[in-house]
C-alpha positions as CSV (number, residue, x, y, z in Angstrom):
1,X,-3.7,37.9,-20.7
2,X,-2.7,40.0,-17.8
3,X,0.0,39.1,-15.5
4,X,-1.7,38.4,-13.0
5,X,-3.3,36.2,-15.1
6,X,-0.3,35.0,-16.3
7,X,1.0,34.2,-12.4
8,X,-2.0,32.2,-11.9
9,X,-1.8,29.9,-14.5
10,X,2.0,29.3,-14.5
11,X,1.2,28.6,-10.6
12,X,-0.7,25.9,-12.0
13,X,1.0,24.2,-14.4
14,X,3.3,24.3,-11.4
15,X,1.2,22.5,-9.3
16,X,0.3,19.8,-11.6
17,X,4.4,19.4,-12.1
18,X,4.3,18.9,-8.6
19,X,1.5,16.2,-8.0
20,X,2.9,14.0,-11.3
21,X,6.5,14.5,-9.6
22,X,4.8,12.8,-6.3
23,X,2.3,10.5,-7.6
24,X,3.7,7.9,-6.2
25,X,3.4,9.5,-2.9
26,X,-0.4,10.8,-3.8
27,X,-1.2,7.5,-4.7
28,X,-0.3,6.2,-0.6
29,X,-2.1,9.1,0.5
30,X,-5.7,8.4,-1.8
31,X,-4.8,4.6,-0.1
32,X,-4.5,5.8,3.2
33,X,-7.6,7.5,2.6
34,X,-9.1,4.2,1.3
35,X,-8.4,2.5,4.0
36,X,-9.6,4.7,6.7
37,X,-13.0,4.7,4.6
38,X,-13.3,0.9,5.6
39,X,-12.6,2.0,9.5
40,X,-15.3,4.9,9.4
41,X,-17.7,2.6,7.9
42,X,-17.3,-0.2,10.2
43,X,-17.5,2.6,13.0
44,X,-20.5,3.7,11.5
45,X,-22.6,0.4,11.6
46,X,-21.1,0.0,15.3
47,X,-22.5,3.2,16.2
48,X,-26.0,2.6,14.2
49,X,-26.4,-0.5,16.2
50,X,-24.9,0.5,19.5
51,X,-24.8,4.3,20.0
52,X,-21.7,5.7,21.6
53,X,-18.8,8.0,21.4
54,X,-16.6,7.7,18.3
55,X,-13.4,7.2,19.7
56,X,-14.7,4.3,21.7
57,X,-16.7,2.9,18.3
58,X,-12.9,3.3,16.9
59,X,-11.1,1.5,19.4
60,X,-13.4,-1.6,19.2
61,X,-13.0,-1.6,15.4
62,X,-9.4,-1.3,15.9
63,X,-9.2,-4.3,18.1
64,X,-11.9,-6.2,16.1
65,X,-9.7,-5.9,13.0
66,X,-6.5,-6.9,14.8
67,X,-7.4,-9.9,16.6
68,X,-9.4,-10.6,13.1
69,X,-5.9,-10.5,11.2
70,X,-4.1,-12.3,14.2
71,X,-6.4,-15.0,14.1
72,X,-6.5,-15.5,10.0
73,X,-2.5,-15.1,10.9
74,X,-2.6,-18.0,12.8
75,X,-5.0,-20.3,11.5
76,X,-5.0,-19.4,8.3
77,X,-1.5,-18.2,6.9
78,X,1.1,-20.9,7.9
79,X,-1.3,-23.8,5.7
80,X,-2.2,-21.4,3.1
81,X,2.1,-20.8,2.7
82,X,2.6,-24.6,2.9
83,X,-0.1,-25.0,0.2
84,X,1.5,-21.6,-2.3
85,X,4.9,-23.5,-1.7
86,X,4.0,-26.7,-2.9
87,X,1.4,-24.9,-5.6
88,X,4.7,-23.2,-7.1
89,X,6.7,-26.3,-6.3
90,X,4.3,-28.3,-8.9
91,X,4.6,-25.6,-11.7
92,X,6.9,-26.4,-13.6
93,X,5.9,-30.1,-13.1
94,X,2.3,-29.1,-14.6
95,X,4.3,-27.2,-17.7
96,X,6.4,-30.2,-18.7
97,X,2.9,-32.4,-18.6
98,X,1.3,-29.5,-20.7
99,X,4.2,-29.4,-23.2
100,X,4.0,-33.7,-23.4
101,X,0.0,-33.2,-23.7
102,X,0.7,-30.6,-27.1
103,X,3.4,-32.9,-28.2
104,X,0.9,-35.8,-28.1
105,X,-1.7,-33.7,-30.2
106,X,0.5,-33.1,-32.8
107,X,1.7,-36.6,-33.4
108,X,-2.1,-37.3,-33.5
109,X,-2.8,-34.5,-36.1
110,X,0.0,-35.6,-38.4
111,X,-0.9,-39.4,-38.1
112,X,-4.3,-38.7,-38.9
113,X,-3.4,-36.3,-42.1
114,X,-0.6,-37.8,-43.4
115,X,-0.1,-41.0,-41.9
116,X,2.5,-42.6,-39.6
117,X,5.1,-42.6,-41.8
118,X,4.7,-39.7,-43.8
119,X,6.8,-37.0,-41.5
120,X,8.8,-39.1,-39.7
121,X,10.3,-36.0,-37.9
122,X,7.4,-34.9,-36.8
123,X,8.0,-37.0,-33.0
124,X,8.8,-36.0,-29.5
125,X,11.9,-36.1,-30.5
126,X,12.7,-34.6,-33.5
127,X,10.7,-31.8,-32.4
128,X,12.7,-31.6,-29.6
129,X,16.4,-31.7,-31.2
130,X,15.0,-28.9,-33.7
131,X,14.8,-26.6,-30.8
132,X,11.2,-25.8,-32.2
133,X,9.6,-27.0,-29.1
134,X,11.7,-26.8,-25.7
135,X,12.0,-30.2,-23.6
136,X,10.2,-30.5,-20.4
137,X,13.4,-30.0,-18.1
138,X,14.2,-26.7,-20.4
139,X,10.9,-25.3,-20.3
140,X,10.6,-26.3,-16.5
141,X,14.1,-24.5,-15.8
142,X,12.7,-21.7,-17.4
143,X,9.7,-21.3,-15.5
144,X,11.3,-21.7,-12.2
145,X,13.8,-19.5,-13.2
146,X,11.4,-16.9,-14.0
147,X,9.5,-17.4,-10.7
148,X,12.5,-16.6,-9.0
149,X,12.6,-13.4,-10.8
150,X,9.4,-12.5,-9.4
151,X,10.0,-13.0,-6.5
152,X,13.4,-11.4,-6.4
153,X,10.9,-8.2,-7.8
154,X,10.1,-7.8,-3.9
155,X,13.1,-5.9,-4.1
156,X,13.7,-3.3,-1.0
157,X,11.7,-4.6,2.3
158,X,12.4,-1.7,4.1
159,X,11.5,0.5,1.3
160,X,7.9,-1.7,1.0
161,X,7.4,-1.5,4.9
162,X,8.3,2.0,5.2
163,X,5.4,3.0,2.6
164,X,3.1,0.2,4.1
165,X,4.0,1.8,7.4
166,X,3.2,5.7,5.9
167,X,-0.2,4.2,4.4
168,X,-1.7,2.7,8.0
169,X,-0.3,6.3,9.5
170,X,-2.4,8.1,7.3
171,X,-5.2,5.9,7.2
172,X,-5.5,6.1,11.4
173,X,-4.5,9.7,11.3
174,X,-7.8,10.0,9.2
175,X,-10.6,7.8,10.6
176,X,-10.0,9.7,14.1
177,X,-11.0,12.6,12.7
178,X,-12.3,12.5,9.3
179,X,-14.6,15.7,9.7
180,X,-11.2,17.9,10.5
181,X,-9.2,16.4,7.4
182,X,-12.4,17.1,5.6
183,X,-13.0,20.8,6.2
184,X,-9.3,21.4,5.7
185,X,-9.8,19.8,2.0
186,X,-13.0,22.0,1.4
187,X,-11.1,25.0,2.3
188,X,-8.9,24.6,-0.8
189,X,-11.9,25.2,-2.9
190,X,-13.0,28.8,-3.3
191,X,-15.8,30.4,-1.0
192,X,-18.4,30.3,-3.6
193,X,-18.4,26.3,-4.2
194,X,-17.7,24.9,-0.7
195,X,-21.0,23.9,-0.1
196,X,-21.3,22.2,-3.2
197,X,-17.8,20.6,-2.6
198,X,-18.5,19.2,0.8
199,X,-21.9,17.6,-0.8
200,X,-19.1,16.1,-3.5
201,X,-16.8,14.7,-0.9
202,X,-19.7,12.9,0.7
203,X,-20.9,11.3,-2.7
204,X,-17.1,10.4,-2.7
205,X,-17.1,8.9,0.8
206,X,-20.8,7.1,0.1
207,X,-19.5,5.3,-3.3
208,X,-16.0,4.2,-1.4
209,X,-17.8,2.8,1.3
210,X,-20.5,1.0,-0.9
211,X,-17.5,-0.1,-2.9
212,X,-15.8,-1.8,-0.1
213,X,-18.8,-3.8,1.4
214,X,-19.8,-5.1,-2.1
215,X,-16.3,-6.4,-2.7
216,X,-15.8,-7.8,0.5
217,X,-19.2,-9.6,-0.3
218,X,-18.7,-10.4,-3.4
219,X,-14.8,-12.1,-2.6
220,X,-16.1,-14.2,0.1
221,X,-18.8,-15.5,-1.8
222,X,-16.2,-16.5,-4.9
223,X,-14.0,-18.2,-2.2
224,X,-16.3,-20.2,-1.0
225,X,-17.7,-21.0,-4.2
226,X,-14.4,-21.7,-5.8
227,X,-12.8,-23.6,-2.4
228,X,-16.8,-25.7,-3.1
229,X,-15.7,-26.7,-6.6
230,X,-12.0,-27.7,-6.0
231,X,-13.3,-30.1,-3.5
232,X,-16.7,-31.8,-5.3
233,X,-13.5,-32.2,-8.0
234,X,-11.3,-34.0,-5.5
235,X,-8.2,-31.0,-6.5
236,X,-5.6,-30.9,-4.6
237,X,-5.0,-27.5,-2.4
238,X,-8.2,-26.5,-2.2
239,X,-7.2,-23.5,0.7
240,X,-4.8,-21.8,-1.6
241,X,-6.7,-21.5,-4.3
242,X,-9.7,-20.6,-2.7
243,X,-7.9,-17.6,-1.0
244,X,-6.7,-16.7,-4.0
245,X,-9.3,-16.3,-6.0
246,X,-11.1,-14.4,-3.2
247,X,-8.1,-12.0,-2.9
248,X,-7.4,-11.7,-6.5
249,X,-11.3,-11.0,-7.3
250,X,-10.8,-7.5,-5.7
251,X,-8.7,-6.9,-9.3
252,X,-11.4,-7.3,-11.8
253,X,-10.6,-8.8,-15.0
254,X,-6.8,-9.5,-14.4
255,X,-7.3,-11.2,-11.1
256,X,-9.9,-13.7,-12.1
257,X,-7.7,-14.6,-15.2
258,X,-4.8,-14.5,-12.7
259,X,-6.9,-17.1,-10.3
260,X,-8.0,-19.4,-12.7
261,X,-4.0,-20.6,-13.5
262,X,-3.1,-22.2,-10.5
263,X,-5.5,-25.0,-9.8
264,X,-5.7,-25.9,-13.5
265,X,-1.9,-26.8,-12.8
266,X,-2.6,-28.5,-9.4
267,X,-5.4,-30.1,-11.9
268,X,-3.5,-31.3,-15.0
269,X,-0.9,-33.1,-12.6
270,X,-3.6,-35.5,-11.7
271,X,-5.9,-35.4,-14.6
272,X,-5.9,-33.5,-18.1
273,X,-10.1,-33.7,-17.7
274,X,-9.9,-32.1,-14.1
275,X,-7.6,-29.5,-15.2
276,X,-10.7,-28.9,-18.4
277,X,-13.5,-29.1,-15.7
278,X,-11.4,-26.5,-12.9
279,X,-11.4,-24.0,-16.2
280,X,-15.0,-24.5,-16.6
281,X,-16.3,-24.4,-12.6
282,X,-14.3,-21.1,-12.6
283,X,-16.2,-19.6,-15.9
284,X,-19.5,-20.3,-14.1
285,X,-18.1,-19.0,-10.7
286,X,-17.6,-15.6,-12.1
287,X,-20.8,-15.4,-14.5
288,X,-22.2,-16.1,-11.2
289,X,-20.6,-13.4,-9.3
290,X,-21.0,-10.8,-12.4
291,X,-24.9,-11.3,-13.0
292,X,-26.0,-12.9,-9.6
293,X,-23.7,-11.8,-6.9
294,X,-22.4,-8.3,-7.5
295,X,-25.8,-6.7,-8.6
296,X,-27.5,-8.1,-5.6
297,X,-24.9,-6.2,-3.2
298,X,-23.8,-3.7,-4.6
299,X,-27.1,-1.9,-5.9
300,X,-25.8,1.4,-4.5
301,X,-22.9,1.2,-5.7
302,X,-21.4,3.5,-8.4
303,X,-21.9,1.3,-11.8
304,X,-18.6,1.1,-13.8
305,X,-19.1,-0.1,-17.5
306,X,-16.6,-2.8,-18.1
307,X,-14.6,-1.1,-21.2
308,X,-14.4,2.3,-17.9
309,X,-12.9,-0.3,-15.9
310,X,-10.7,-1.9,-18.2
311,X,-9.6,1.4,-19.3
312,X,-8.5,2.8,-15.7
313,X,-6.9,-0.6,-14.9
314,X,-4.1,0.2,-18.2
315,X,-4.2,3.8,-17.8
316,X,-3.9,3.2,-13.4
317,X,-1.2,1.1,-14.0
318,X,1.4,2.7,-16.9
319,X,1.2,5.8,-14.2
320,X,1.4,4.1,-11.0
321,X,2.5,0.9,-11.8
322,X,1.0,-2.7,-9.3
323,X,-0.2,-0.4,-6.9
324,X,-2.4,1.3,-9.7
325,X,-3.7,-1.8,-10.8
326,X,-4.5,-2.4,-6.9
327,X,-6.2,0.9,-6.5
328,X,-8.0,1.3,-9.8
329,X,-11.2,0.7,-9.0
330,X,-11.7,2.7,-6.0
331,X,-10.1,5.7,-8.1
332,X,-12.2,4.8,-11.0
333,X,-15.3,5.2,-8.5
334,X,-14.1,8.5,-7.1
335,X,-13.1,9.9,-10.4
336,X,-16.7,9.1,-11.9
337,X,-18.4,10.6,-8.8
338,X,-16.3,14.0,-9.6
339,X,-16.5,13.7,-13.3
340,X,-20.3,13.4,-12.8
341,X,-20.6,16.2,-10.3
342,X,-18.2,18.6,-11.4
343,X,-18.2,18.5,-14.9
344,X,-21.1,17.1,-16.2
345,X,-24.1,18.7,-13.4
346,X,-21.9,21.7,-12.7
347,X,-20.3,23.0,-16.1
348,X,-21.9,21.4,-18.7
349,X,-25.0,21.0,-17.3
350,X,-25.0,24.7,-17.0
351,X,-23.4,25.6,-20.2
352,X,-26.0,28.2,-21.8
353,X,-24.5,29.3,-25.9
354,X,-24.5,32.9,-26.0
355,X,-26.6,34.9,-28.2
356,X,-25.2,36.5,-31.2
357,X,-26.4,40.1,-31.8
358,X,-28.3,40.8,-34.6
């Protein structure tokens, strides 16, 4: 190799050095750029509908989404605290009854194999002085313990709203004039390919916004379907969980497993049948949102095999940490759109063997 050969790939490697130094920072920027994806696609449909100048289209998006959020604010978010507070509150409550329910199953086995007074150590009790099984008030320290650790993972406020803060920034900075951040991102890419690269970044626009609307879709319908259940069921808390497992359907995989927790707890408090028949509703709900619901609306969307997605939610999250696992998806979708493009239609695509000489 030649040096300046040499030059440009130590440049490179360089480069890369620098992004995985800032990925953290890359990662609120491709966010940023997520969001403001949501604002140009609402201020598309508002200008399909009603035709008129962008920055008015913007302003009425801007003030839809705010009074949207103030309202769900104030309607919404003081019950929905009372209902998490009194759903963590109960917890450790639903662990100790869990722990007495498993304690009672084993006395059953062991009567039924080997009689009543064959292992006369095998009781609450004895299990409970061995230290084999922890006691309710143990195992409930432990879990409220453990929930204050969690919580305490919050860590810096002003560290979270400072980034929160640099996110929104870049994401308004961006849907008033996407076009402009655009060409400067195409002229990164050499003269011969900008064409082809603006076409890309399109794809990549097209698949984010088909992303969002489907999910959006998709998480209302599971709230409503889940908040339906929990009530025909007679479960306590019904708003909670139902705006959990709306918000935590935008993590596939994790957040449905993640959903499914709570109102089992809130159910095995009152019943160990309702707790049995919340774990089935919420198998159903998501078969129904995986076979009925998400291939309705989202028929334009980019299709992610579930191994891809499972994949990019480890891999997302070992790099970036909960904000990977948050932004996995829409990465996933950008990344197959340019491995598609890029490597597959443009280089391999294209790949033609050279002919040995006789």
């Amino acid at each position: 190799m030649k040096l300046p050969q040499w030059l440009s790939l130590a440049a490179l490697i360089a480069a890369v050095a620098l992004i995985w130094s800032l990925r953290e920072v890359v990662l609120m920027l491709f966010a940023g750029i997520v969001i403001a994806m949501a604002l140009c696609t609402l201020v598309g449909l508002l200008r399909a509908r009603r035709p008129m100048a962008r920055p008015t289209a913007l302003l009425i998006c801007l003030g839809g989404v705010i009074a949207l959020i103030a309202v769900v604010s104030a309607v919404v978010i003081p019950p929905f605290i009372d209902e998490f507070t009194t759903l963590l509150q109960q917890l450790p409550k639903a662990a100790r009854e869990l722990v007495q329910l498993a304690l009672g199953g084993v006395d059953q086995i062991s009567d039924a194999i080997y009689g009543n007074d064959a292992i006369p150590d095998l009781d609450r009790k004895g299990l409970n002085s061995t230290g084999l099984i922890p006691d309710g008030g143990t195992l409930a320290s432990g879990v409220s313990s453990g929930l204050v650790g969690l919580l305490g993972l919050a860590g810096n406020l002003g560290n979270v709203a400072l980034r929160i803060l640099f996110t929104l920034a870049v994401a308004l900075m961006v849907s008033v004039q996407p076009k402009a951040y655009r060409d400067v991102a195409i002229l990164l890419v050499p003269s011969f390919y900008r064409r082809r690269a603006k076409s890309i970044l399109l794809q990549c626009g097209e698949a984010l916004s088909s992303w969002m609307v489907g999910v959006l879709i998709s998480s209302l319908a599971v709230s409503l379907l889940c908040g339906l259940a929990l009530t025909l069921l007679g479960v306590k808390l019904v708003l909670a969980n139902a705006l959990l497992a709306g918000l935590l359907n935008v993590i596939p995989n994790v957040g449905p497993t993640m959903s499914t927790v709570f109102p089992m707890a809130v159910a095995l408090l009152e019943a160990p049948w309702k707790s049995a028949a919340v774990l089935g509703a919420y198998i159903l709900i998501q078969n129904i949102e995986s076979y009925v619901i998400t291939p309705s609306v989202m028929q334009h969307q980019v299709k992610l095999l579930p191994g891809l997605t499972l994949a990019a939610q480890f891999i997302f999250t070992v790099i970036f940490g909960p904000l990977g696992l948050l932004m996995a998806l829409p990465l996933a979708v950008v990344l197959q759109v340019l491995v598609r493009e890029i490597l597959i239609r443009d280089v391999m695509d294209r790949w033609r063997p050279r002919r040995l000489s006789a």
